[in-house]
C-alpha positions in Angstrom: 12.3 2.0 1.3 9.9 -1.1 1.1 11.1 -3.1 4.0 8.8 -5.8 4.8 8.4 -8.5 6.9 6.4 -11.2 6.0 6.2 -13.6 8.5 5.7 -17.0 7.4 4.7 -19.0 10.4 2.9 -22.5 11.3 2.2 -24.3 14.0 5.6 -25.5 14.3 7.2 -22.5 14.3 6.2 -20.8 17.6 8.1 -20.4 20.3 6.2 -22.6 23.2 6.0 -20.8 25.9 5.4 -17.1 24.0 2.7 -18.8 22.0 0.8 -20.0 25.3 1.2 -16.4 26.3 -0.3 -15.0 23.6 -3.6 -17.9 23.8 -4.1 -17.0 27.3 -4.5 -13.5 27.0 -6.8 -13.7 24.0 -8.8 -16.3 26.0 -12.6 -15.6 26.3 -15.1 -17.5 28.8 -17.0 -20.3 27.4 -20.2 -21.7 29.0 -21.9 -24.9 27.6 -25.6 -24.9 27.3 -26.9 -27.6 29.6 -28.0 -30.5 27.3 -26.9 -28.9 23.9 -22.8 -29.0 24.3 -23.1 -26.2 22.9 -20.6 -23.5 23.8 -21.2 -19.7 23.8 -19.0 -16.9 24.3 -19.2 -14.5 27.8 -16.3 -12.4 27.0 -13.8 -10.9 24.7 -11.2 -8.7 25.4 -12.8 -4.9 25.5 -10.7 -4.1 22.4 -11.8 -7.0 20.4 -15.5 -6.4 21.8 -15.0 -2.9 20.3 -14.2 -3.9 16.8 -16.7 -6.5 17.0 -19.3 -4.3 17.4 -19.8 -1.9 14.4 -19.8 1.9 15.4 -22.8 3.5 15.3 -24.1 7.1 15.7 -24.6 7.7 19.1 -26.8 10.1 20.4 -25.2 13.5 22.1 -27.2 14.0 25.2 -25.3 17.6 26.2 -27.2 19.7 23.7 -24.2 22.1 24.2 -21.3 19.4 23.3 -19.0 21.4 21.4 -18.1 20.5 17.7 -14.7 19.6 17.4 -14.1 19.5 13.8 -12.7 16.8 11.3 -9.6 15.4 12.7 -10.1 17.8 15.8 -9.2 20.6 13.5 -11.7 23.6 14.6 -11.1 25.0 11.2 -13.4 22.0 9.9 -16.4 22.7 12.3 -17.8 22.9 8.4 -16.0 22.6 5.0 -16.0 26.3 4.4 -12.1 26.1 6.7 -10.4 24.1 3.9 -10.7 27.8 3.1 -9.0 29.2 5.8 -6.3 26.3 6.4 -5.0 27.5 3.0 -4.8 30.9 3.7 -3.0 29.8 6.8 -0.6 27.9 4.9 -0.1 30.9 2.2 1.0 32.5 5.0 3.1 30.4 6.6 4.8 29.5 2.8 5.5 33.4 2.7 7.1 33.6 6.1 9.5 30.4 5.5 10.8 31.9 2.3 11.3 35.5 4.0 13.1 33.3 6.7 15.1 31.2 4.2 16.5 33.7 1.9 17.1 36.7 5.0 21.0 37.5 5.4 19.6 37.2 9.2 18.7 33.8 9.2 17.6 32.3 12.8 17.4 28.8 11.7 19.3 25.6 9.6 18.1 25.5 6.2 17.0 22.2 6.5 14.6 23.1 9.0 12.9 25.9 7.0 12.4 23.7 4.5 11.3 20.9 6.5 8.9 23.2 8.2 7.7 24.2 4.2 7.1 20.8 3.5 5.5 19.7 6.6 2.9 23.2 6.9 2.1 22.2 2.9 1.4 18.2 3.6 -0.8 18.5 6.5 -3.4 20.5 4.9 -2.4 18.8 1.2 -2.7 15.2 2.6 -5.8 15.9 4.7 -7.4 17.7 1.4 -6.2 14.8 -0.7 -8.1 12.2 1.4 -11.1 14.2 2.1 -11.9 14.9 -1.9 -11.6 11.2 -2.1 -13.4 9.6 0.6 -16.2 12.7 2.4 -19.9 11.3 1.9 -20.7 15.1 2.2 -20.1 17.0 -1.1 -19.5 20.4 0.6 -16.5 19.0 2.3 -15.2 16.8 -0.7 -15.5 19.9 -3.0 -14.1 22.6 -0.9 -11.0 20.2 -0.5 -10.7 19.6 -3.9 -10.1 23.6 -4.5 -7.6 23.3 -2.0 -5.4 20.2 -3.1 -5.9 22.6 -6.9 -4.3 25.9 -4.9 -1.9 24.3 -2.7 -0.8 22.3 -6.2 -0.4 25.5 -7.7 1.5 27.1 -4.7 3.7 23.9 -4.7 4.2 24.6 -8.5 5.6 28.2 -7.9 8.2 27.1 -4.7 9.4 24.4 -7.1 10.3 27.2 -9.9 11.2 29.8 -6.9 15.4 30.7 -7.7 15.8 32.2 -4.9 15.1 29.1 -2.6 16.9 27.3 -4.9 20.2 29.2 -4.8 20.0 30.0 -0.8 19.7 25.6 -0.9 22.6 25.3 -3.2 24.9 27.5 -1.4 24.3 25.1 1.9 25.0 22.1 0.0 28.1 24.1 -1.8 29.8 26.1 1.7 28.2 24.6 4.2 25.1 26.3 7.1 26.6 29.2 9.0 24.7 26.8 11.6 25.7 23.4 12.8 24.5 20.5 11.3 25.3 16.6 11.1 25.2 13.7 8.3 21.5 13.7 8.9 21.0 17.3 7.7 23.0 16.7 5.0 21.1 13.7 3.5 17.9 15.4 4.1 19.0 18.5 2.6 20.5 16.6 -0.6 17.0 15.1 -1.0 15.2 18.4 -1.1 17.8 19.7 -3.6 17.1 16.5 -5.9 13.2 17.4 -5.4 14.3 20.6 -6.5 16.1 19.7 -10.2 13.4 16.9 -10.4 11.3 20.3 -10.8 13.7 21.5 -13.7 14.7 24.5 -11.3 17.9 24.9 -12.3 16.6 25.1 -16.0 16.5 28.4 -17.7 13.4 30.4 -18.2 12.2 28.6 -21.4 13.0 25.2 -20.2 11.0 25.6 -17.2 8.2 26.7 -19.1 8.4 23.5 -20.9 9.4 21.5 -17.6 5.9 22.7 -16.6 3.9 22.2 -19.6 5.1 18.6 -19.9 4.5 18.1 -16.0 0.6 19.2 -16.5 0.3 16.7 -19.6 1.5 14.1 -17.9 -0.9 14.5 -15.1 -3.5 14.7 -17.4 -2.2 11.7 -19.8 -2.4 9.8 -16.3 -5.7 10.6 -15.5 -7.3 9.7 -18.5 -5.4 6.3 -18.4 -6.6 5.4 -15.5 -10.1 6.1 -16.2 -9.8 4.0 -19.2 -8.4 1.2 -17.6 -11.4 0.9 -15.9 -13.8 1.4 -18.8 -16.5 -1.2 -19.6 -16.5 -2.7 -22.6 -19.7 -3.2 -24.5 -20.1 -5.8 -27.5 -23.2 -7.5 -29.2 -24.9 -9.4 -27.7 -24.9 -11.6 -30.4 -20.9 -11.7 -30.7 -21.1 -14.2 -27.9 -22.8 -17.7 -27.9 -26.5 -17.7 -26.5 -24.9 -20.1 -23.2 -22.7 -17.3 -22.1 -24.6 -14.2 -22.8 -26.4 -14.5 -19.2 -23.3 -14.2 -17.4 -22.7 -10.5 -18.0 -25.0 -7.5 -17.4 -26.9 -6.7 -20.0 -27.8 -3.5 -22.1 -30.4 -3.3 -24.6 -29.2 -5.7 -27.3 -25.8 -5.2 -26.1 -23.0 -6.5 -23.2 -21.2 -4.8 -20.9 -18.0 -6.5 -19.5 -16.7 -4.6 -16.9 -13.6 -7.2 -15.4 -11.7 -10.1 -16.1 -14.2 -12.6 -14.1 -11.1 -14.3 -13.1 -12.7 -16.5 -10.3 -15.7 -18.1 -12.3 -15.9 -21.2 -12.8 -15.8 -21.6 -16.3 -13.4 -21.7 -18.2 -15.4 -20.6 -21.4 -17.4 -17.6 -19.4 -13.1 -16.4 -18.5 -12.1 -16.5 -21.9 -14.6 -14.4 -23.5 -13.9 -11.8 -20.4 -10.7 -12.1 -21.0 -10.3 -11.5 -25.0 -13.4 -9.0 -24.9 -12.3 -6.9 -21.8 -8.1 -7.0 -23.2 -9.0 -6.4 -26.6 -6.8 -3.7 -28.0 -8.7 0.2 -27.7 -6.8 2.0 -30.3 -7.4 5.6 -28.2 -6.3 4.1 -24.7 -2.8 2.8 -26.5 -2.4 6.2 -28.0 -2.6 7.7 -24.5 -0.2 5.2 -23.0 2.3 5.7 -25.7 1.8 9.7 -25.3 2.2 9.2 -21.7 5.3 7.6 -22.0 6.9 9.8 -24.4 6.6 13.1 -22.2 7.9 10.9 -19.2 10.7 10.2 -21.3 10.8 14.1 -22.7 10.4 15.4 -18.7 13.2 13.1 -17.9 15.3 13.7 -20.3 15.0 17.8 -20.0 16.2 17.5 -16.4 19.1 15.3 -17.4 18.1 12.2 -16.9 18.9 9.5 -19.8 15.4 8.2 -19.3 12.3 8.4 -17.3 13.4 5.3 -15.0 17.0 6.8 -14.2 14.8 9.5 -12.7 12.3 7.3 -11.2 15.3 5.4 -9.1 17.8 7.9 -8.4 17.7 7.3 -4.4 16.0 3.9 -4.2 17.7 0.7 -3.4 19.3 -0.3 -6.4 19.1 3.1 -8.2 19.9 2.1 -11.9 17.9 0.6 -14.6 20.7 -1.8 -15.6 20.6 -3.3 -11.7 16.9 -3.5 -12.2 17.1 -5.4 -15.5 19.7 -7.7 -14.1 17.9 -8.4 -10.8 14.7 -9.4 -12.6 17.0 -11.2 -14.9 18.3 -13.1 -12.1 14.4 -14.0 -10.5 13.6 -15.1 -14.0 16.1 -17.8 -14.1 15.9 -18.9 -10.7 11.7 -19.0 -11.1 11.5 -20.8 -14.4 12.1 -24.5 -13.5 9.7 -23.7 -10.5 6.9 -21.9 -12.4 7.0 -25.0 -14.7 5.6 -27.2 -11.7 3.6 -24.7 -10.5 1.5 -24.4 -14.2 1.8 -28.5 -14.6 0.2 -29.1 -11.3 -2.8 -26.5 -12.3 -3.0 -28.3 -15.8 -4.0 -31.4 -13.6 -6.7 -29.6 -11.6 -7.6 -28.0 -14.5 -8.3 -31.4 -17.0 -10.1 -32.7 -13.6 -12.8 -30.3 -15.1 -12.0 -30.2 -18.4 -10.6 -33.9 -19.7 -9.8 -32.7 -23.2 -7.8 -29.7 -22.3 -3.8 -29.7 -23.1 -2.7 -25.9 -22.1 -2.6 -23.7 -19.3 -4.1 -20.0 -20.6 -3.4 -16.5 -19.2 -7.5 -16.9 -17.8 -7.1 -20.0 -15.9 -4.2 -19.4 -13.2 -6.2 -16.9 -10.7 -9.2 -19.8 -10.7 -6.8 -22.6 -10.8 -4.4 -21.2 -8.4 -7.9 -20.5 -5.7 -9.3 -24.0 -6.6 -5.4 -25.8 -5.2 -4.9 -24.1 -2.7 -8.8 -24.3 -1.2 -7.8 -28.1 -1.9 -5.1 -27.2 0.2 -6.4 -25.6 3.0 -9.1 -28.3 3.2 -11.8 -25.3 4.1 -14.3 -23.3 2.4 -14.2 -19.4 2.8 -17.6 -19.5 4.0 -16.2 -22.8 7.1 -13.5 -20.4 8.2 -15.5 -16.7 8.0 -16.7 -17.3 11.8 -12.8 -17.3 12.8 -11.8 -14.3 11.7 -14.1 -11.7 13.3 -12.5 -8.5 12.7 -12.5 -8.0 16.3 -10.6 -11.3 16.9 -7.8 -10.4 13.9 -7.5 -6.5 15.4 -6.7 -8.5 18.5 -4.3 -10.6 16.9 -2.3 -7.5 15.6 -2.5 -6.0 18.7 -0.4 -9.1 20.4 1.9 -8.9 17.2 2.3 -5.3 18.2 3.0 -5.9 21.9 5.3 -8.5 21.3 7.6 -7.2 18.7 7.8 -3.4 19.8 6.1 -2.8 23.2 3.1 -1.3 21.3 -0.5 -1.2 22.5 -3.4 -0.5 20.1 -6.5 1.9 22.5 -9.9 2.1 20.9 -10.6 5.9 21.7 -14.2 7.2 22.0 -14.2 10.3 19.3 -15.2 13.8 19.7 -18.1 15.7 18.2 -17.7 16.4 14.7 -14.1 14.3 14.6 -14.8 11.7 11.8 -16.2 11.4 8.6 -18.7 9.2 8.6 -20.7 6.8 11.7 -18.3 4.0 11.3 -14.6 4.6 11.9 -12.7 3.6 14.6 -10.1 5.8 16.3 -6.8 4.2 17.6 -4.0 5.3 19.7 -1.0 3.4 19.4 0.7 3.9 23.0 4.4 2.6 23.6 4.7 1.6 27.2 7.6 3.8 28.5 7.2 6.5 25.3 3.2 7.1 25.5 1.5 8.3 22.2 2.9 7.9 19.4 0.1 8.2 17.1 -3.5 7.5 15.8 -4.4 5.4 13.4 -8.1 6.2 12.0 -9.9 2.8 10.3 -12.3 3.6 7.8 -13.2 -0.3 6.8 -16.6 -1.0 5.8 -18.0 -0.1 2.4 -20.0 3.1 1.3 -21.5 4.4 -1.1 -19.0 6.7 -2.8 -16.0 5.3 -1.1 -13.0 4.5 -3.3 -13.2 0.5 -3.9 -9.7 0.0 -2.6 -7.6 -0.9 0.2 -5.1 1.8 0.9 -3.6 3.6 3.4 -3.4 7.9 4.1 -1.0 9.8 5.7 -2.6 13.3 7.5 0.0 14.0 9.6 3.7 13.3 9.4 5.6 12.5 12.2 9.0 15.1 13.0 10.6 16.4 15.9 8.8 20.0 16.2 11.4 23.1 17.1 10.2 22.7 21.1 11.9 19.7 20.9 8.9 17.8 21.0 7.2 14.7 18.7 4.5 15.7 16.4 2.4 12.5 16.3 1.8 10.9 13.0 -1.9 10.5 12.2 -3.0 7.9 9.3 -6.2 6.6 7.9 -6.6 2.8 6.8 -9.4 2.3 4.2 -10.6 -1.0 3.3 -13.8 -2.3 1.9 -15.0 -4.4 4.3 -19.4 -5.5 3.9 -20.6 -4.5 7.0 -22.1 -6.7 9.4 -26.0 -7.9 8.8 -26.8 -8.5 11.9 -26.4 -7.1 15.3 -25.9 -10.8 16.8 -23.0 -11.1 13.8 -19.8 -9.4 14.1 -18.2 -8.2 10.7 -16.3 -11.7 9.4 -13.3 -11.9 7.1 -11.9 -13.9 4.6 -8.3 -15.1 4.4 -7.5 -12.8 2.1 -9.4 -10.0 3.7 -7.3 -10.7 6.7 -4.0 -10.6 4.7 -5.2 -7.5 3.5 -5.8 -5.7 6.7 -2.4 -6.8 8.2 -0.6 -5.4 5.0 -2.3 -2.3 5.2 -1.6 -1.9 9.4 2.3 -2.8 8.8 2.2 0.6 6.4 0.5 2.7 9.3 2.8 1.3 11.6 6.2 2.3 10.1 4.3 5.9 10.2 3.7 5.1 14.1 7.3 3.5 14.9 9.3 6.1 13.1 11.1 8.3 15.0 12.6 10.7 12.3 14.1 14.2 12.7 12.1 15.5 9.9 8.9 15.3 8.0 10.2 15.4 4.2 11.4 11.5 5.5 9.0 10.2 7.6 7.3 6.6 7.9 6.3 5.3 4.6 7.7 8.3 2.6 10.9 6.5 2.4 6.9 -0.1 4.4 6.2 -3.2 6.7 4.4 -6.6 6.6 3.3 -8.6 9.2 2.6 -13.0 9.5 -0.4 -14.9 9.9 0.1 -15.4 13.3 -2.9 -17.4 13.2 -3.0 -19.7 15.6 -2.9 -17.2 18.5 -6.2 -15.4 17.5 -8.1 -17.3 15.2 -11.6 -18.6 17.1 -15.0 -18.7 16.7 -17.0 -15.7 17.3 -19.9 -17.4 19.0 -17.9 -20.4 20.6 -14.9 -18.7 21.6 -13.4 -22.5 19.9 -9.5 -22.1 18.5 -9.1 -22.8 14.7 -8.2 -26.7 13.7 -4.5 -26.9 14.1 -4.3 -28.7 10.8 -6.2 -26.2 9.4 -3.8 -23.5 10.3 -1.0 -25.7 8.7 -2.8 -26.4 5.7 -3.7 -22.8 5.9 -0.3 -21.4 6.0 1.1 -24.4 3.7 -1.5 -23.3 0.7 -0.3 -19.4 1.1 3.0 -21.1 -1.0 1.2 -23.0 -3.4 2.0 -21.8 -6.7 4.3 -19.2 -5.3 6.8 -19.4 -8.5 4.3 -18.7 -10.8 2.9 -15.6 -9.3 6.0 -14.2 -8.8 7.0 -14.9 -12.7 4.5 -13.1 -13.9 5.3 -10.4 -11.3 8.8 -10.9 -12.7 7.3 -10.2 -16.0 4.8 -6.9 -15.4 8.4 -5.6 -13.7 10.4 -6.2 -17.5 7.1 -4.4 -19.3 7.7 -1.4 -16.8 11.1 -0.8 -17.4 11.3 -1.8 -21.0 8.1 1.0 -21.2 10.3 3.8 -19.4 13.6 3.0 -20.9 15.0 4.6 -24.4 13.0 6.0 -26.6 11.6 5.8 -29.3 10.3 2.6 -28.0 10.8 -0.8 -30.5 7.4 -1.0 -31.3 4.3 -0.4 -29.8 3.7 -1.1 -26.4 1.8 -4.5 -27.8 3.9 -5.3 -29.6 6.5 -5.4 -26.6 4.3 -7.4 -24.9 4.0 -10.0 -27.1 7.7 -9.9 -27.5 8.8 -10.7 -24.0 6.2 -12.9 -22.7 7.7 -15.9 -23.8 10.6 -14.7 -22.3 9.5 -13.6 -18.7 6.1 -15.7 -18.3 5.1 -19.6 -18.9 2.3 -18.9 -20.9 1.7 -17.9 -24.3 0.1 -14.5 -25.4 -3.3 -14.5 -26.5 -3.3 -12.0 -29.9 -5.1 -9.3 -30.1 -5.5 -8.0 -26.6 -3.4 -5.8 -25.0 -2.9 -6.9 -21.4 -0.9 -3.6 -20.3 -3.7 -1.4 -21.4 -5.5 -2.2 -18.0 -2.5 -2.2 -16.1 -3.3 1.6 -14.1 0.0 0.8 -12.4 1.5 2.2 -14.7 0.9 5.5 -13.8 1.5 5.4 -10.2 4.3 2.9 -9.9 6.1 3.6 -13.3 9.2 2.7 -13.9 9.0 1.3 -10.0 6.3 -1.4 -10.0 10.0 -3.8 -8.9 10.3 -2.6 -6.3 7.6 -5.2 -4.7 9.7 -8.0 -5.3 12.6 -5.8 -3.9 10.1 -5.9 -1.0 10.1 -9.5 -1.0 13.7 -10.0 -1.0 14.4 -8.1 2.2 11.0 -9.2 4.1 12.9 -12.7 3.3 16.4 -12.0 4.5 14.5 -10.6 7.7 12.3 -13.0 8.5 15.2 -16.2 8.3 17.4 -14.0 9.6 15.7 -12.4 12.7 12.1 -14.3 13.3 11.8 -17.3 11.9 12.7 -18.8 14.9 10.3 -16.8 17.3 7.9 -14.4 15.4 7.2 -12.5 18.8 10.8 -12.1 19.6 10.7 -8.7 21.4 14.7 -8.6 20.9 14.6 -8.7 17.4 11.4 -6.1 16.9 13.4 -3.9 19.2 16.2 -3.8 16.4 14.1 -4.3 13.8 11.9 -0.8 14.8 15.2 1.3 16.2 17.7 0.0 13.4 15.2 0.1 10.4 11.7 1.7 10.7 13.0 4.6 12.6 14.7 6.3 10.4 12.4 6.4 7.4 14.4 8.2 4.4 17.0 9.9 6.7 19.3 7.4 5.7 20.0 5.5 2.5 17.6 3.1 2.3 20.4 0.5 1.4 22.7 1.7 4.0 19.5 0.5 6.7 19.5 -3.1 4.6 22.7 -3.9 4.9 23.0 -2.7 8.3 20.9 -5.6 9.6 23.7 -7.7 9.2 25.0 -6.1 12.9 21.8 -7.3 14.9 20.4 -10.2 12.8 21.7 -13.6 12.3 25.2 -13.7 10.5 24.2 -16.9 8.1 20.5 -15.7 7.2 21.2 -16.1 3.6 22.3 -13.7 0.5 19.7 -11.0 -1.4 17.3 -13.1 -2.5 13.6 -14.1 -2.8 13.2 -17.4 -1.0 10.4 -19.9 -2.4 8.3 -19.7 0.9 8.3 -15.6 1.5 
């Protein structure tokens, strides 16, 4: 369930005397230098002092300091344990099925499988991350073989009949055990895993359950890859003026984005026709790729791939779907309209002659407003948001809302990765531990160029009765700092970054479910620019502008309608793409169908937008559910914090009455339940213009 709250908040908005709170505890010394007026900083708090002082390899001065092993896990002293973690978990599988299908059995059903999923996830979500992100090949390789054999092993329990039938009887009679609504709902989920598997197929369907499975994998793969695929053209295609702009290569140009926030409008349009231009092989994939989706989902009963995509979710049918982004389009269209007549204006304030808006202008346009906005350059506002000062704004957030701390612990021998990551406990004050939360920010060569968020460990109440701590890792791409006198300094839009990414590690922290299959984010949370409460200059210790925090949270809205339309419109593409099939046309020819319909701007022929769009592949027939998103983080924040963000009543709720219980119940059931501890008038299901 994507349940988020984004905090819209100004300087109006605070509540007085919680604001003042939160200043004075962020307050650092200042000193003026005699004759200057210039102010320097003593102090910061330790924990903003830690993150504002990159980590460093330190030298071990006990020669016999033990090795602890990545993630404290002495099987990783070196990479060759991936090795034996998956024997381990081989047999551990084997024991759970003895236990699950013995006439003798000791334990619910529920929990055997639980305990399946959660011994196969901690060593395939540790593998997963470590073959993506470990500078050292050994280690990335060796868990690369592992996420392929624990694949494989996962492949066989998901054809195993015998697991499945011991599962069905439960759901059919009922557990010689006792169990409640909550094992119920958890068991029903791993029985739907189960059919989404085809295991109640016969022999020959399965075969081709499987076969289909692997080719869509593959299909997916190769999509991906080509979404990302340079283009290279003449260099003579393109007029002598613009050739500079793009790297060269021999005699030829290699465009390798969209160059969506250059200046020209000329040096955009050739990116944009030249990068989107239709590749006859990458639309043969897509269409391939949706075809077996639609084949998978149909062998498994499904009428098509996004009735199997949203059995469980939210609104669970396509038809909802269609209708609720039927319902945005209407609402957004008179809006959008203002939005793309007000970038027209800055637009012709460069360019006098020009009469049109064009699918290359509105990420330039839309930067260029609200910078006019704001009133402040990227570079002005970069010594306000040290990423020491905005980890200690999250940690107020934090303590505010849910009685949460954020430590900076020291880490062992042999614990991380790489020289820079941080380690952080996240401590409740009467519950203690409830996790760690490992930050992996600043580029590296060989690092994924994305901001995303890993779970190792799942949180679950262990059979001793007590909490198995969930352990995540947040990777962003952060430059380092160049200079040791220079703490690392964001952006605005590196700092809305970082707070999305903590609100999805802290679901996994707050969560307090019964079993792993629904922990945290498996069933996600944003959090406000609190600005005014951290926001000060690293050397000066000097608070932000006031009017530059209102004009900063004031331009976050500009042009608001016409971002979401075209969200509105990448949704349609999604579920027109994994609806009936034989599609009505190819998937261009789609496109240029309904973006008249859903989106403000004409389509550009011959490129093929949807070809880039990797999304496709790892949010298909889902990529909605963001503005789903929206619509509850709006109903939330009118409805429970608009009128004090820090409200420690409301995040008490919001974490036992929402983020608690992960998947274990319905995720619409926890929606509509706010309505019992949040405001009674906070509006219908909606996305408000200001969320």
């Amino acid at each position: 369930m994507a349940s988020r709250v984004i905090a819209r908040t100004c300087q109006n908005c605070f509540c007085t005397r919680r604001k003042n709170e939160l200043l004075t505890r962020n307050k650092v010394s200042v000193s003026t230098i005699k004759g200057q007026g210039i102010k320097s900083v003593s102090t910061w708090t330790p924990f903003a002092a830690a993150f504002n002082t990159k980590p460093q390899k330190k030298l071990h001065l006990k020669l016999n300091r033990e090795n602890k092993g990545l993630f404290c896990l002495p099987q990783l002293k070196d990479h060759t344990g991936f090795y034996l973690l998956k024997q381990n978990v081989e047999s551990q599988v084997s024991q759970l099925i003895d236990e699950a299908t013995s006439k003798n059995r000791k334990l619910k059903m529920v929990v055997i499988f639980d305990e399946l999923s959660d011994t196969l996830c901690r060593v395939a979500d540790l593998a997963d991350f470590v073959r993506l992100s470990h500078p050292d090949q050994h280690f990335a390789q060796a868990a690369e073989e592992t996420c392929v054999a624990l694949s494989s092993l996962v492949e066989k329990l998901n054809t195993n009949t015998d697991l499945y039938k011991a599962l069905k009887t439960i759901l059919e009679e009922g557990d010689t055990l006792p169990t409640d609504d909550v094992d119920r709902r958890v068991t029903e989920l791993f029985m739907f895993d189960f059919e989404q598997s085809g295991i109640h197929l016969n022999e020959a369907q399965r075969e081709q359950f499987v076969k289909l499975n692997e080719r869509i994998h593959m299909l997916g793969t190769i999509f991906q890859r080509g979404a990302q695929k340079p283009v290279s053209i003449q260099k003579n295609v393109l007029p002598e003026h613009l050739q500079h702009v793009f790297g060269l290569d021999g005699d030829n140009i290699m465009v390798t984005g969209l160059f969506s926030d250059h200046y020209s409008s000329q040096v955009r349009e050739a990116a944009y026709r030249i990068f989107l231009h239709p590749d006859p092989h990458q639309a043969d994939i897509l269409k391939s790729l949706l075809a077996a989706r639609n084949k998978l989902a149909q062998l498994v009963g499904f009428e098509t791939y996004s009735h199997r995509a949203n059995r469980g979710t939210m609104i669970e049918s396509p038809e909802k779907i269609v209708q609720f982004l039927n319902l945005l389009s209407e609402k957004l269209e008179s809006r959008a309209k203002v939005d793309f007549n007000e970038m027209l204006k800055l637009k012709q304030a460069q360019e006098k002659d020009a009469k049109n808006i064009m699918p290359w202008d509105p990420p330039y346009l839309s930067a260029v407003g609200r910078q006019n906005e704001w009133g402040m350059s990227n570079m002005e506002s970069l010594p306000y948001f040290s990423l020491g000062c905005v980890m200690e704004g999250l940690n107020q957030l934090f303590q505010c809302l849910f009685s949460v701390s954020l430590q900076h612990v020291e880490m062992e021998l042999g614990e991380a990765w790489a020289e820079d990551i941080y380690k952080l406990a996240v401590v409740h004050k009467t519950e203690g531990v409830l996790g760690y939360i490992y930050c992996d920010f600043f580029e590296r060569y060989g690092k994924p160029n994305q901001d995303c968020h890993f779970t190792i460990q799942g949180g679950r109440r262990k059979l001793d009765g007590t909490y198995q701590h969930s352990i995540v890792v947040l990777q962003l791409s952060l430059p380092g700092s160049r200079s040791s006198s220079v703490p690392t300094l964001l952006t605005p839009g590196n700092v809305d970054n970082l707070f999305h990414e903590f609100g999805h590690a802290m679901h996994s922290m707050l969560g307090r479910t019964r079993y792993q299959h629904v922990t945290g984010t498996r069933c996600s949370t944003d959090f406000a620019e609190v600005i005014s409460t951290f926001a000060r200059h690293y050397k000066t210790g000097e608070p932000m502008n006031k009017n530059a925090v209102l004009n900063l949270c004031n331009s976050k809205k500009l042009f608001a309608a016409s971002d979401m339309q075209q969200q509105v419109f990448f949704s349609v593409l999604d579920q027109i793409y994994h609806g009936p099939h034989p599609l009505k046309g190819s998937t261009t020819d789609i496109l240029a169908e309904m973006q008249p319909k859903y989106y403000n701007i004409e389509y550009v022929p011959n490129t093929a937008w949807q070809l880039r769009f990797s999304h496709l592949v790892g949010y298909g027939a889902r990529y909605y559910a963001y503005l789903v998103s929206r619509a509850v983080a709006a109903q939330l924040w009118h409805g429970c914090f608009k009128d004090d963000p820090f409200s420690s009543t409301m995040g008490f709720h919001y974490r036992n009455k929402m983020l608690a219980h992960g998947g274990e119940k319905h995720p619409r059931k926890i929606v509509e339940g706010r309505h019992a501890w949040s405001k009674p008038n906070s509006g219908k299901f909606g996305v408000c213009a200001d969320s």
